[in-house]
OpenMM code with the backbone's topology and positions (N, CA, C; nanometers):
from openmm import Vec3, app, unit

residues = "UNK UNK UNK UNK UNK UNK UNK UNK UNK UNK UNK UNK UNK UNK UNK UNK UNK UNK UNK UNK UNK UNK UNK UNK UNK UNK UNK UNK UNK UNK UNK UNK UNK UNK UNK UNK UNK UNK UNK UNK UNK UNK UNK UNK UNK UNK UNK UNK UNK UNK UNK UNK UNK UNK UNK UNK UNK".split()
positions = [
    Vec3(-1.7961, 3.5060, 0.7236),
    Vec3(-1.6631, 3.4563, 0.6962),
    Vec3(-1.6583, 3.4029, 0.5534),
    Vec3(-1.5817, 3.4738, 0.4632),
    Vec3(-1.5604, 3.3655, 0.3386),
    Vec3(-1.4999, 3.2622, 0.3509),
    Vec3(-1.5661, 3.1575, 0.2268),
    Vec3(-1.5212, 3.0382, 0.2021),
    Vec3(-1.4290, 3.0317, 0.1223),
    Vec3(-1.3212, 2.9503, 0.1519),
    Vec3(-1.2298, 2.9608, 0.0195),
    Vec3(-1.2642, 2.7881, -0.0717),
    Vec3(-1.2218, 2.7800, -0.1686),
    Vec3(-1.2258, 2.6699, -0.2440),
    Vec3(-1.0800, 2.6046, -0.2912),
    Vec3(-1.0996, 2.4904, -0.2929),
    Vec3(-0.9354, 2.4608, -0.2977),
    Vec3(-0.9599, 2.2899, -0.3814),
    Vec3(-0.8373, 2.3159, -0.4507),
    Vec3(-0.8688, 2.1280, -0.5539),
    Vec3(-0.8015, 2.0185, -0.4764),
    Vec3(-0.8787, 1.9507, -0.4651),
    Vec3(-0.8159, 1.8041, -0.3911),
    Vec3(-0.7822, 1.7240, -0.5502),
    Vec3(-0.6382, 1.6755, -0.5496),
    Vec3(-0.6172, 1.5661, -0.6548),
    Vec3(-0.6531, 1.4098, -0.5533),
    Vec3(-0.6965, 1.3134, -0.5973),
    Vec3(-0.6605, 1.2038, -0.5608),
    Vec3(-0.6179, 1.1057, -0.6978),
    Vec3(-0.5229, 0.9936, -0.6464),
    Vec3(-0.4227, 0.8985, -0.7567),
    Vec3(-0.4263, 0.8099, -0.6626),
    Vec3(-0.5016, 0.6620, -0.7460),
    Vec3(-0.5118, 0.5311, -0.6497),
    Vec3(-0.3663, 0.4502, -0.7205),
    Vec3(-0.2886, 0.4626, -0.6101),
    Vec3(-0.1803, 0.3571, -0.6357),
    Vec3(-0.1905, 0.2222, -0.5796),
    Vec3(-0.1477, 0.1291, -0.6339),
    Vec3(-0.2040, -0.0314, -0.5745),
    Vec3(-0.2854, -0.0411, -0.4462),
    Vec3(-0.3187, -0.0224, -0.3546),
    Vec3(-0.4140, -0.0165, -0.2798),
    Vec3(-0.4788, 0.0544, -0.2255),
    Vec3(-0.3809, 0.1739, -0.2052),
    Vec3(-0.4051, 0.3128, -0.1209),
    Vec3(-0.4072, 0.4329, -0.2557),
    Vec3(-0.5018, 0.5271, -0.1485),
    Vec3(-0.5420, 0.6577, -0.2523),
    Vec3(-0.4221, 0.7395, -0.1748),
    Vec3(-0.3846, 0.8466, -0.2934),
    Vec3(-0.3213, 0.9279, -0.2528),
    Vec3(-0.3654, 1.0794, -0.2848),
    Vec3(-0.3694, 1.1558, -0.1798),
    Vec3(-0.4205, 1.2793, -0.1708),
    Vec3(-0.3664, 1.4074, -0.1780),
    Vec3(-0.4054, 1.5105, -0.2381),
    Vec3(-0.3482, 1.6574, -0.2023),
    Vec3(-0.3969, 1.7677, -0.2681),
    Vec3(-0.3745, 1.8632, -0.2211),
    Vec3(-0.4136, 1.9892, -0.2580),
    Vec3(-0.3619, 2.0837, -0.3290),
    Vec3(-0.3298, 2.1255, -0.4480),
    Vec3(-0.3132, 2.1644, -0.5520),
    Vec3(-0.2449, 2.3521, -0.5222),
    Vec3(-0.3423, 2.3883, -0.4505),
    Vec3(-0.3143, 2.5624, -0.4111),
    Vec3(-0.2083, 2.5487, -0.3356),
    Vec3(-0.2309, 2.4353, -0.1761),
    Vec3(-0.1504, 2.4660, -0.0908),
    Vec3(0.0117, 2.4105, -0.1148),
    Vec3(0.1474, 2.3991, -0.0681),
    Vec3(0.1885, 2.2997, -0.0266),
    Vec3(0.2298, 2.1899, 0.0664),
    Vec3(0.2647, 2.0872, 0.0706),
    Vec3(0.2600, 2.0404, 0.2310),
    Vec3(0.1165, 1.9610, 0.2560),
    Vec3(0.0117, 1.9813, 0.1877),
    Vec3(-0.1086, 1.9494, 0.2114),
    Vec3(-0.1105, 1.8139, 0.1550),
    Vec3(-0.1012, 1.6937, 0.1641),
    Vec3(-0.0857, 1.5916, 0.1292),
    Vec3(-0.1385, 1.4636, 0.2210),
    Vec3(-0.1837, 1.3552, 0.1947),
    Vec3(-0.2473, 1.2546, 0.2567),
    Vec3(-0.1814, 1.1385, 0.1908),
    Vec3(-0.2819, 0.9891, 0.2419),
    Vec3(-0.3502, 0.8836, 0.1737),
    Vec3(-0.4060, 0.8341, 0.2669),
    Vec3(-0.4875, 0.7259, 0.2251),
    Vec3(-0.5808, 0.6493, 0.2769),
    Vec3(-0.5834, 0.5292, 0.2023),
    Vec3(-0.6655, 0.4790, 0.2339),
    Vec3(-0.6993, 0.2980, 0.2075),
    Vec3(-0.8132, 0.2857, 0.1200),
    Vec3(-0.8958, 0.4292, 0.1553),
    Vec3(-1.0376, 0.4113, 0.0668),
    Vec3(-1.0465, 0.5677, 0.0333),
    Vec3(-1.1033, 0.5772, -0.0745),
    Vec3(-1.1139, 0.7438, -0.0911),
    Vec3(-1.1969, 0.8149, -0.0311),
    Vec3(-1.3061, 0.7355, 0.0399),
    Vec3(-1.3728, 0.8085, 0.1571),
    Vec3(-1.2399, 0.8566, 0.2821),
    Vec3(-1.1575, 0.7573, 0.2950),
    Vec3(-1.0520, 0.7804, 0.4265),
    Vec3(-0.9120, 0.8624, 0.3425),
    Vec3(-0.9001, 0.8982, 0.2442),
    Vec3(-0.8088, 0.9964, 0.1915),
    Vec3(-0.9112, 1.1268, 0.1994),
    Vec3(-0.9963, 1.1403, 0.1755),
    Vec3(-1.0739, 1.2596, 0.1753),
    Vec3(-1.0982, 1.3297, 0.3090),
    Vec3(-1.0951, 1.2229, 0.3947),
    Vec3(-1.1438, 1.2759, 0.5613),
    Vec3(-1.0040, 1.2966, 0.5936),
    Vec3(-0.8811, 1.2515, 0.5715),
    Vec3(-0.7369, 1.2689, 0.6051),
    Vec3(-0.6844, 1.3716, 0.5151),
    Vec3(-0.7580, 1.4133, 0.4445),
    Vec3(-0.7079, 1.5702, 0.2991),
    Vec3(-0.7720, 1.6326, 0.4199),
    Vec3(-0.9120, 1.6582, 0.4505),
    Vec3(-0.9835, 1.7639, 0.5140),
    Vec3(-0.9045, 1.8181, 0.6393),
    Vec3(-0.8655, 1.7062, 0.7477),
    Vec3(-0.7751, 1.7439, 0.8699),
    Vec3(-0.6159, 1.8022, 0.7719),
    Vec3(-0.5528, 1.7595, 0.7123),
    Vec3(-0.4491, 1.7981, 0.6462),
    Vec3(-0.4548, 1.9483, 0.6115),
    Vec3(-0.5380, 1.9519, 0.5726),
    Vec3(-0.5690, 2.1179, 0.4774),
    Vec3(-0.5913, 2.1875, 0.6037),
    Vec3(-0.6683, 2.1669, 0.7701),
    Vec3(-0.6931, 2.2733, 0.8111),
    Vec3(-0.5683, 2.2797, 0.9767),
    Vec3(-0.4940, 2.1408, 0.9439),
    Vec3(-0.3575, 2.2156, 1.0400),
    Vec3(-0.2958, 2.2208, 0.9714),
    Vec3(-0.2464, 2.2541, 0.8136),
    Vec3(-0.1613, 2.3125, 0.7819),
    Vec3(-0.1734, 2.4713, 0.7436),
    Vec3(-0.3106, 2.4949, 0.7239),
    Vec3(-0.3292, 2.6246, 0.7339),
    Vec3(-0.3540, 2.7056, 0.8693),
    Vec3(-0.3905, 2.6432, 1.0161),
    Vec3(-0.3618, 2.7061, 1.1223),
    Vec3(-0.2003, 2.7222, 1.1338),
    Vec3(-0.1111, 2.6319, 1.0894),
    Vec3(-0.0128, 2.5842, 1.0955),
    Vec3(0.1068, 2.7457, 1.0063),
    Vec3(0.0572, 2.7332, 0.9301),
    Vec3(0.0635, 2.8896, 0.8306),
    Vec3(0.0033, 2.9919, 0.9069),
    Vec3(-0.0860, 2.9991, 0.9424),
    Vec3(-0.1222, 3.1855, 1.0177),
    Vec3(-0.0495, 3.1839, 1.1766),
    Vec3(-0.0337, 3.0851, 1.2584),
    Vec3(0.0586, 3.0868, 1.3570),
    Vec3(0.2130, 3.1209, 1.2918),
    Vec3(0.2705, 3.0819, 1.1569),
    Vec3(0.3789, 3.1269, 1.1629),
    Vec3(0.3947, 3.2765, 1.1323),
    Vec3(0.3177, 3.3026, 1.0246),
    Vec3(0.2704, 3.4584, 0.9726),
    Vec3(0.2450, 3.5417, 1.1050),
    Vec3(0.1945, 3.5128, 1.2210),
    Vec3(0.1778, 3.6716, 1.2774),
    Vec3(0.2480, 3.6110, 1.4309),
] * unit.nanometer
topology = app.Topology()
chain = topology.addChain("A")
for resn in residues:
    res = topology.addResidue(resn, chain)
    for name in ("N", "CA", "C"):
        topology.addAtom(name, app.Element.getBySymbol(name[0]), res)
């Protein structure tokens, strides 16, 4: 199975990080710590792309 690669931005606004993904759209987070924006990007990125091939076929 290929891997695809994809850019996570994160931007710490006063307390909370804010997250997203650059290729997709819709792919967007935050968190409290950039460990917990990163684990909330990862679930983000992969139901919005099941989320995309359920509408496609």
């Amino acid at each position: 199975m290929k891997k695809n690669s994809f850019t996570a931005v994160y931007k710490k606004t006063g307390k909370w990080y804010s997250a997203w993904v650059e290729e997709i759209s819709g792919v967007n987070t935050q968190g409290k710590t950039i460990k917990e924006a990163r684990e909330n990007l990862k679930e983000a990125l992969v139901l919005v792309i099941e989320a995309n091939r359920l509408v496609a076929f």
